[in-house]
C-alpha positions as CSV (number, residue, x, y, z in Angstrom):
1,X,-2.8,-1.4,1.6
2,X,-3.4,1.2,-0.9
3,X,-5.1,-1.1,-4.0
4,X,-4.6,1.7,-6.7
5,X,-1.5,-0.3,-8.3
6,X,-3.8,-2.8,-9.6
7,X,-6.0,-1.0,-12.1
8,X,-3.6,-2.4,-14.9
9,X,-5.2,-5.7,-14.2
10,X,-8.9,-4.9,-13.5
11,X,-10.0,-4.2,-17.4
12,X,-8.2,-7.1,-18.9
13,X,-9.7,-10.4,-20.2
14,X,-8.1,-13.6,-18.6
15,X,-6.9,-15.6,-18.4
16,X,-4.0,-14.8,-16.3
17,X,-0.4,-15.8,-15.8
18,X,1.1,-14.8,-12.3
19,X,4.4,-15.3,-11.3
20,X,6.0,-14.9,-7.8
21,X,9.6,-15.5,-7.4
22,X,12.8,-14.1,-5.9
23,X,15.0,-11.6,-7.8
24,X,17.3,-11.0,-5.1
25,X,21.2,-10.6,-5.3
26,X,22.7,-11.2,-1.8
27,X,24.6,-14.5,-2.2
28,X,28.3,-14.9,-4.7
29,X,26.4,-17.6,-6.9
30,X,23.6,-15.4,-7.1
31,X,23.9,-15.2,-11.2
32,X,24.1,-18.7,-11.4
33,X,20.5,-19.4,-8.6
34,X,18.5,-16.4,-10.3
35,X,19.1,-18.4,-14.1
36,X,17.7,-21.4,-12.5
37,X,15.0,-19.6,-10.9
38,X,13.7,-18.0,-13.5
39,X,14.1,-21.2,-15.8
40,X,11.7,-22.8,-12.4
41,X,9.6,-20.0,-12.5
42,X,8.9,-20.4,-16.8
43,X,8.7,-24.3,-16.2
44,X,6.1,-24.3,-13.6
45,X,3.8,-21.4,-15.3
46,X,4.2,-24.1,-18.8
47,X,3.2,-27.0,-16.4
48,X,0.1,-24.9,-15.1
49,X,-1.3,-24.6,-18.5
50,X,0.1,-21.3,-19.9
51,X,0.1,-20.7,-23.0
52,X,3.3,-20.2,-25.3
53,X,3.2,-16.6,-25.4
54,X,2.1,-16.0,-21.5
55,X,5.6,-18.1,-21.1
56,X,7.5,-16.0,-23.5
57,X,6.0,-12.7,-21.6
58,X,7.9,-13.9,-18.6
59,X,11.0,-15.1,-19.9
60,X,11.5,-12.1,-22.1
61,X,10.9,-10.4,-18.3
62,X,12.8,-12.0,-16.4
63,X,15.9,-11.7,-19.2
64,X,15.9,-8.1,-18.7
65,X,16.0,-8.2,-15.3
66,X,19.2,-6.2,-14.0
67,X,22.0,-7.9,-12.4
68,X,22.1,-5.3,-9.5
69,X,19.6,-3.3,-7.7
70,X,17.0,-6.0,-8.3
71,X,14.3,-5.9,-5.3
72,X,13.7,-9.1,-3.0
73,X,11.2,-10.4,-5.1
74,X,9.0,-9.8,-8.2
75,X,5.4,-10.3,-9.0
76,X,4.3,-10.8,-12.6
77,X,1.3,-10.9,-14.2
78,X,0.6,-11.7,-18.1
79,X,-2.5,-11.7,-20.0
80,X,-2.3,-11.8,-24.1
81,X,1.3,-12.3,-24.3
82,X,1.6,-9.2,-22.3
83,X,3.2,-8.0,-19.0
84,X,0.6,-6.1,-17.7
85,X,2.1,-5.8,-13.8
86,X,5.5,-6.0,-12.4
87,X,5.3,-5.7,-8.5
88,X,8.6,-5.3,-6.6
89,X,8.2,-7.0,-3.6
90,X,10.0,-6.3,0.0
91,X,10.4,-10.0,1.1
92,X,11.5,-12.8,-1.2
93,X,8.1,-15.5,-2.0
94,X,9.6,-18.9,-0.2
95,X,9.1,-20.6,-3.3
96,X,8.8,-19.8,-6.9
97,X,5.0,-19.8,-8.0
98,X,3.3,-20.0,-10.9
99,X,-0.8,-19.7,-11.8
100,X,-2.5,-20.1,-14.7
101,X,-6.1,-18.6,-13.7
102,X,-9.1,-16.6,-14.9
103,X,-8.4,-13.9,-12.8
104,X,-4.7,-12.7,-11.6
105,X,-3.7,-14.5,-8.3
106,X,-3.5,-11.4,-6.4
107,X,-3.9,-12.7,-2.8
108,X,-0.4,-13.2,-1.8
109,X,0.5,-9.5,-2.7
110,X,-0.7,-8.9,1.0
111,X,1.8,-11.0,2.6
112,X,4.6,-10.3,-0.3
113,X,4.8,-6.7,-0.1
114,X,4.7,-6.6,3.6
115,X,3.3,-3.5,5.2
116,X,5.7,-3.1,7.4
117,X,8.5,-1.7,4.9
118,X,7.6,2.0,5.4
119,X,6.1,3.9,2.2
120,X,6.8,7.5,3.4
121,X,8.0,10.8,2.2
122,X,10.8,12.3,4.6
123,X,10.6,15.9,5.3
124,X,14.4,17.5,7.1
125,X,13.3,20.5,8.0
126,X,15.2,23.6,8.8
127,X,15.1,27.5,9.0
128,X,16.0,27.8,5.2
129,X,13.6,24.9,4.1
130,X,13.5,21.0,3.4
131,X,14.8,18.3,1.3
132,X,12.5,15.8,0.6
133,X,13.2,11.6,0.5
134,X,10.9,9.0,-0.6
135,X,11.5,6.1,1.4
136,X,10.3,2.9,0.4
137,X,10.8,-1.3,-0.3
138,X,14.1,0.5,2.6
139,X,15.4,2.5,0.0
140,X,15.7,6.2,0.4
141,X,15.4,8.3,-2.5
142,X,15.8,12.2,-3.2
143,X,12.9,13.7,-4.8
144,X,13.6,17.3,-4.1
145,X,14.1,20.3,-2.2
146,X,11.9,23.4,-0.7
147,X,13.9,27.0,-0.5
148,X,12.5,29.0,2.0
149,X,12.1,33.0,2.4
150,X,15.7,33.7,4.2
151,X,15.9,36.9,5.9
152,X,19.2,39.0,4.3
153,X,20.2,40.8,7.4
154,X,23.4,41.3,9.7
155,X,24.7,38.1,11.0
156,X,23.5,36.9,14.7
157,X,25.9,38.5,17.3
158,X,26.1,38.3,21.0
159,X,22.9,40.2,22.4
160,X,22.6,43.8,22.2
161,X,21.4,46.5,23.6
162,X,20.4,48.6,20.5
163,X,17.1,49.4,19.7
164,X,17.2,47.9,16.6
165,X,17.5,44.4,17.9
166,X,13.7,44.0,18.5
167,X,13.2,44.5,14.6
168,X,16.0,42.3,13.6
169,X,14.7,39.6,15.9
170,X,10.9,40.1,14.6
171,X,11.9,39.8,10.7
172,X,14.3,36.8,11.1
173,X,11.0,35.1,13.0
174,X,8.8,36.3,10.0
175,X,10.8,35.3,7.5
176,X,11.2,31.6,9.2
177,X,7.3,31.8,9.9
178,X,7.3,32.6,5.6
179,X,9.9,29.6,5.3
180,X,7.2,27.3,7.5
181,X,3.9,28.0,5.3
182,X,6.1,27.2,1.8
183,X,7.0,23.9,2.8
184,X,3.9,23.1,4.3
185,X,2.2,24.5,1.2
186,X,4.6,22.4,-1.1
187,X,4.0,19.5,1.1
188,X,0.1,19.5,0.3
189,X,1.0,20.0,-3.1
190,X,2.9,16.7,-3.7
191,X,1.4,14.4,-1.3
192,X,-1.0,12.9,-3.2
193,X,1.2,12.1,-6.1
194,X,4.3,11.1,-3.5
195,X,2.9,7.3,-3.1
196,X,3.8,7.6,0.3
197,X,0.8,6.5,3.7
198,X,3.0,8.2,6.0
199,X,4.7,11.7,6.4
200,X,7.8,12.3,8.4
201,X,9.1,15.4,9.7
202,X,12.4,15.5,10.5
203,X,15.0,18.2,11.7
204,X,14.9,20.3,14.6
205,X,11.4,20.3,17.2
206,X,10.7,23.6,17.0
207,X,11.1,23.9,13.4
208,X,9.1,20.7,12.8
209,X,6.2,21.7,15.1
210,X,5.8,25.2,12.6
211,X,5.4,23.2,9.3
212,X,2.8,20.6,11.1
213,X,0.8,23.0,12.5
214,X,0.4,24.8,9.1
215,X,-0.3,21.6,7.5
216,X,-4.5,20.5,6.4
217,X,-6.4,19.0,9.2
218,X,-6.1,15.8,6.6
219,X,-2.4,15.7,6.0
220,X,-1.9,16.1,9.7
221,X,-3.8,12.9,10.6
222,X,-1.2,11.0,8.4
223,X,2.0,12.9,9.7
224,X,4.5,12.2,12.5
225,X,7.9,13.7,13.8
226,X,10.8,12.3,14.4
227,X,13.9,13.2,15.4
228,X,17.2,12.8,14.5
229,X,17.2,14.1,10.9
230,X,17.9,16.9,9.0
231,X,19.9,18.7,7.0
232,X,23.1,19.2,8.4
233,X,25.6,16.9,8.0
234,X,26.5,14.4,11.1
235,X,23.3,12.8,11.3
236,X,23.3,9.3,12.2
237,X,21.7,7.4,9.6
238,X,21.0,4.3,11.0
239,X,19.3,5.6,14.4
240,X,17.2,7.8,11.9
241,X,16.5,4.9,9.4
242,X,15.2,3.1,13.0
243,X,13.2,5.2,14.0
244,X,11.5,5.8,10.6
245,X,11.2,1.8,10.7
246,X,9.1,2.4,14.6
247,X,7.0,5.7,13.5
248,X,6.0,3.1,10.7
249,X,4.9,0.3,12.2
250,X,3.1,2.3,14.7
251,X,1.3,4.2,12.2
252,X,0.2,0.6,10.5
253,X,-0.5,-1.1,13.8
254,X,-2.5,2.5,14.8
255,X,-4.6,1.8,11.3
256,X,-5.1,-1.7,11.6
257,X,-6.6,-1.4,15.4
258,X,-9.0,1.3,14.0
259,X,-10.1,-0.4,11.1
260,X,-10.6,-3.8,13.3
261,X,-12.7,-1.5,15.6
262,X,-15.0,0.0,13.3
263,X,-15.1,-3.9,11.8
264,X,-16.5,-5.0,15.1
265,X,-18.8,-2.3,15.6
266,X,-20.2,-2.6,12.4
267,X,-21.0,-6.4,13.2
268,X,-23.3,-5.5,16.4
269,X,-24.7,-7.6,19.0
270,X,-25.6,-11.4,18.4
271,X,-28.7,-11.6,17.3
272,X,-29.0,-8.1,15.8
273,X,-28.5,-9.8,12.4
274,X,-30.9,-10.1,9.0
275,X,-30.6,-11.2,5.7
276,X,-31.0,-9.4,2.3
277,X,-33.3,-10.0,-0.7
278,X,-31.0,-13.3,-1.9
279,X,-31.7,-14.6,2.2
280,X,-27.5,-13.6,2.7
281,X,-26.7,-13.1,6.2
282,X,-26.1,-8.9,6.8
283,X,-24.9,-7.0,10.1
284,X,-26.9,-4.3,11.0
285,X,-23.8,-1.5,10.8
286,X,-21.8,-0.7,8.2
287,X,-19.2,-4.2,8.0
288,X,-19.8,-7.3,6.8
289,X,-17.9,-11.5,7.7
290,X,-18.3,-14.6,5.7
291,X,-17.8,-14.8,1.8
292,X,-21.9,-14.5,1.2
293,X,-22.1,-11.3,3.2
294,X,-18.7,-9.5,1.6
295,X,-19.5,-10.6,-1.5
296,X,-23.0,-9.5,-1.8
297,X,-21.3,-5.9,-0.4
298,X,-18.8,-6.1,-3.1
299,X,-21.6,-6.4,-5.8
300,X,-23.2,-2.8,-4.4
301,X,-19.8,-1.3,-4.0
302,X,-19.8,-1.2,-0.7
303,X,-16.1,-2.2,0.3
304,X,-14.3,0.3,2.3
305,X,-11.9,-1.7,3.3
306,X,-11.2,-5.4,3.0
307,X,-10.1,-7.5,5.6
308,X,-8.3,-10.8,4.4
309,X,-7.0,-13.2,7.7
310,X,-3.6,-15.0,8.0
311,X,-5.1,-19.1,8.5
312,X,-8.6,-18.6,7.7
313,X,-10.1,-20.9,5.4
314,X,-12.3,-18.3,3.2
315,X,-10.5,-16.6,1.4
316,X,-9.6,-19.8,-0.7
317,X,-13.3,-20.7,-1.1
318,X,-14.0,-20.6,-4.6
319,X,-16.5,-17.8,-6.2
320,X,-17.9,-17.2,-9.8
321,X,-16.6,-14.1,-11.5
322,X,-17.0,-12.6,-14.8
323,X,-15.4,-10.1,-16.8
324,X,-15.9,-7.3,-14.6
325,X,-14.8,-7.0,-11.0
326,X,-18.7,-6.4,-10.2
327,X,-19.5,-9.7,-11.6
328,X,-19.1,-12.0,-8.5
329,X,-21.2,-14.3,-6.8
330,X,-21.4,-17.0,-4.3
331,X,-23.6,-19.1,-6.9
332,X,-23.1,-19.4,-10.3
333,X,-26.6,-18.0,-11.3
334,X,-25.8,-14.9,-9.5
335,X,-22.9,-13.6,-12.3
336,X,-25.1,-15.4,-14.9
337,X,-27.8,-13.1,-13.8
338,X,-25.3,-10.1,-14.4
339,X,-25.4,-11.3,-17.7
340,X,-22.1,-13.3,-17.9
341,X,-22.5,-16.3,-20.1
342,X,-20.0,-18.0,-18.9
343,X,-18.6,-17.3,-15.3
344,X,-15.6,-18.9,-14.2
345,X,-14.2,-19.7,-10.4
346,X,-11.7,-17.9,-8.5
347,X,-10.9,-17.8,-5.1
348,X,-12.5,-15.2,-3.0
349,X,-9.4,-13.6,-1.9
350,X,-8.5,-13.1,-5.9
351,X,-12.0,-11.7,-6.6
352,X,-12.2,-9.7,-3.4
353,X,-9.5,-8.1,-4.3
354,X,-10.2,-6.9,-7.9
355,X,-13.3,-5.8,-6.7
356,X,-12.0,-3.6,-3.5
357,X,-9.3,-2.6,-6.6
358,X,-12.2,-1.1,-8.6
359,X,-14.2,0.3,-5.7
360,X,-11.3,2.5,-4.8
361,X,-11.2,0.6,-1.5
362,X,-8.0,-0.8,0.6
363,X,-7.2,-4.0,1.7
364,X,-5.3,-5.4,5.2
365,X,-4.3,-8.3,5.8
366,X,-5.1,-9.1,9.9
367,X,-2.2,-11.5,12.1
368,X,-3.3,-14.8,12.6
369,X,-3.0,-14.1,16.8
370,X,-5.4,-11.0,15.8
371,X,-9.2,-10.8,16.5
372,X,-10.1,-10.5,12.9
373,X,-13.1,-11.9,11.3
374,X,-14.0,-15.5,11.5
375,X,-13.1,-17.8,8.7
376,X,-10.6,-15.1,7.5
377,X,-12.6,-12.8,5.1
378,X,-14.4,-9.5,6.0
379,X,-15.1,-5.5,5.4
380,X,-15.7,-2.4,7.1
381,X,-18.3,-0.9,4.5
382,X,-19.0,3.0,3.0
383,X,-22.6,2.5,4.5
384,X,-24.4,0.5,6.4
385,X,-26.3,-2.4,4.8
C-alpha cells in the first residue's frame, strides 16, 4: 500500500480523533441506520475523551455526507477541530470505532481499504487510440481519451493486384505504429499522477502488444493485458470487470511474495545476527523483525517497506513517540534523547506507520496463514544495517 495519502496527518500536533464507521447505502432503512451510526460513531469518540470540537469536526462530517454514492465505509481523522483525513474505504469496519490518541489510529487502514479492490488505470486500445478509466474502490471512471495519427487514405477493399497496394499497406502500418508511440507516450505522462499500482491494456492483442512494447522498462514492470475490452461497443462488462478483478489480485499476490522474499533474505541464517550501538538485535541484510529492530530502522529512515501481520501480537505493543514521525523509541529515553520533553505512547503499528508515511516507504499487510515475520511486525530496508 502506497502510504502517500497520509502526509495530511504526519505534520500535525495530536492529539487525534479517528473514526471508522460504515457509510454504506445498500439496505431500504438505510437513512434511518446511517443517523444512528453516525450518532454511535459521535457518542463513542465523546466517551473516548474527545474534546467538544474534535466531536463537532465529525458530526459536522458526517452531516454532509451524501445520501447516495457514499463508499462502504469512511475513515476520519480530526486534530484542532479540524478534518484533516477523510478515507473512503472498500469494505465496511464491523463496528463503529472511535479513538481518542496522540497519534492517528492508522493501523486498521490496512485491513479497511483492502488491497484487493484494484487501483488501476484502464487502457482500450485500438488502431485510432485509447480511452482511458480509472478504476478504483470497483468504480470505473473516464478520465480521458488518446487520438491517434489515422492514415486518410482509400477505404480497405478486397486485395489487389495494383502496385500501389504495397504503399497503401506500409502507411496504414506507419500511421498505427504513430498511433502506438502517442499512447504509450501519453501513458508515461499520466501515470504518475493516475493514483493507480496497476496498468491494464485492453483491446485487441496485436494492438495491445505495440503500445507495451513502446512503454519504459519501469511502466512495463507494473503493466498487464487483458482481454476482452475495448472500444467498440458489445463488450461484455462483467467478464472484463473479472478479469481486471484476477490481473489484480495477481499483481498484489506477485508483490507480496517478492517483498516476503527479499524480507527473508534480508534476515539470513540463524546465527548470522548482531546488535547495534543501543545492544538492538539487527539482521545482517537489508530487513529487519521485532518492534526493537524496525524501530531502531525507522529512526535512520531505513523502511522500505513495512510489513504489519494479521494475529501477531506486536504491532499493538506500545512505543514512545513525539512530535515527529522520527521520534520513536522502544524506551522512553530514547525520544527524550531526540529531544522530546514529553513523549507519549502509541502502538507500534500507529507509529510505524507515520514513520514508513514520512520515509516515502509502503506498507503490506501479510495473511495470517502467510510466513510473515514473527510476532507480526517487520521491513525489508533501503540498505542493509
Amino acid at each position: 500500500m502506497d502510504l502517500s495519502f497520509l502526509t495530511p496527518l504526519l505534520d500535525r500536533p495530536g492529539p487525534w480523533a479517528s473514526v471508522y464507521l460504515d457509510t454504506s447505502h445498500a439496505t431500504e432503512d438505510a437513512a434511518q441506520r446511517r443517523a444512528l451510526i453516525d450518532r454511535a460513531a459521535v457518542h463513542r469518540l465523546s466517551g473516548a475523551g474527545a474534546d467538544e470540537s474534535a466531536c463537532a469536526a465529525v458530526r459536522d462530517k458526517l452531516a454532509a455526507e451524501p445520501a447516495a454514492d457514499s463508499p462502504p465505509g469512511r475513515a476520519l481523522f480530526v486534530a484542532d477541530g479540524d478534518v484533516a483525513l477523510d478515507v473512503p474505504l472498500a469494505v465496511s469496519p464491523p463496528d463503529v470505532a472511535a479513538t481518542w490518541a496522540p497519534l492517528p489510529h492508522t493501523a486498521p487502514l490496512l485491513g479497511l481499504l483492502d488491497d484487493a479492490m484494484p487501483r488501476c488505470l484502464v487502457a482500450a486500445v485500438d488502431r485510432t487510440g485509447a480511452e482511458l478509466e480509472r478504476c478504483d474502490l470497483g468504480r470505473m471512471q473516464p478520465v480521458g481519451a488518446v487520438d491517434g495519427k489515422q492514415w486518410q487514405g482509400r477505404g480497405h477493399r478486397a486485395p489487389p493486384t495494383d502496385r500501389y497496394e504495397w504503399h497503401y499497406r506500409h502507411r496504414v502500418e506507419d500511421a498505427w505504429d504513430r498511433t502506438a508511440a502517442i499512447i504509450a507516450d501519453h501513458l508515461t505522462r499520466v501515470w504518475p499522477e493516475s493514483g493507480a499500482d496497476l496498468l491494464v491494456l485492453a483491446g485487441g492483442a496485436r494492438e495491445r502488444r505495440a503500445v507495451h512494447d513502446r512503454l519504459p522498462q519501469q511502466l512495463r514492470a507494473t503493466t498487464v493485458e487483458v482481454d476482452g475490452g475495448g472500444r467498440a461497443a458489445g463488450i461484455d462488462r462483467a467478464v472484463f470487470d473479472e478479469r481486471i478483478r484476477q490481473a489484480w489480485a495477481d499483481h498484489r499476490a506477485g508483490h507480496l511474495d517478492e517483498v516476503l522474499g527479499a524480507f527473508r533474505a534480508g534476515l539470513g541464517r540463524p546465527g548470522e545476527h548482531a546488535t547495534d550501538g543501543a545492544g538492538i538485535e539487527t539482521a545482517p541484510g537489508a530487513a529487519a523483525q521485532g518492534v526493537p529492530a524496525v524501530v531502531s530502522a525507522a529512526r535512520q529512515h531505513q523502511l522500505a517497506a513495512l510489513l504489519v501481520q494479521e494475529g501477531g501480537g506486536d504491532p499493538e505493543r506500545p512505543v514512545w513517540v513525539g512530535p515527529s514521525p522520527e521520534h520513536i523509541g522502544v524506551q522512553r529515553a530514547d525520544v527524550r534523547a531526540m529531544g522530546v520533553d514529553h513523549p507519549e505512547q502509541a502502538p507500534a503499528a500507529d507509529a510505524l506507520l507515520r514513520a514508513a508515511a514520512a520515509a516515502g516507504a509502503e506498507a503490506l499487510l501479510v495473511p495470517e496463514a502467510s510466513a510473515g515475520p514473527p510476532g507480526g511486525v517487520g521491513a525489508v530496508l533501503r540498505w542493509a544495517g
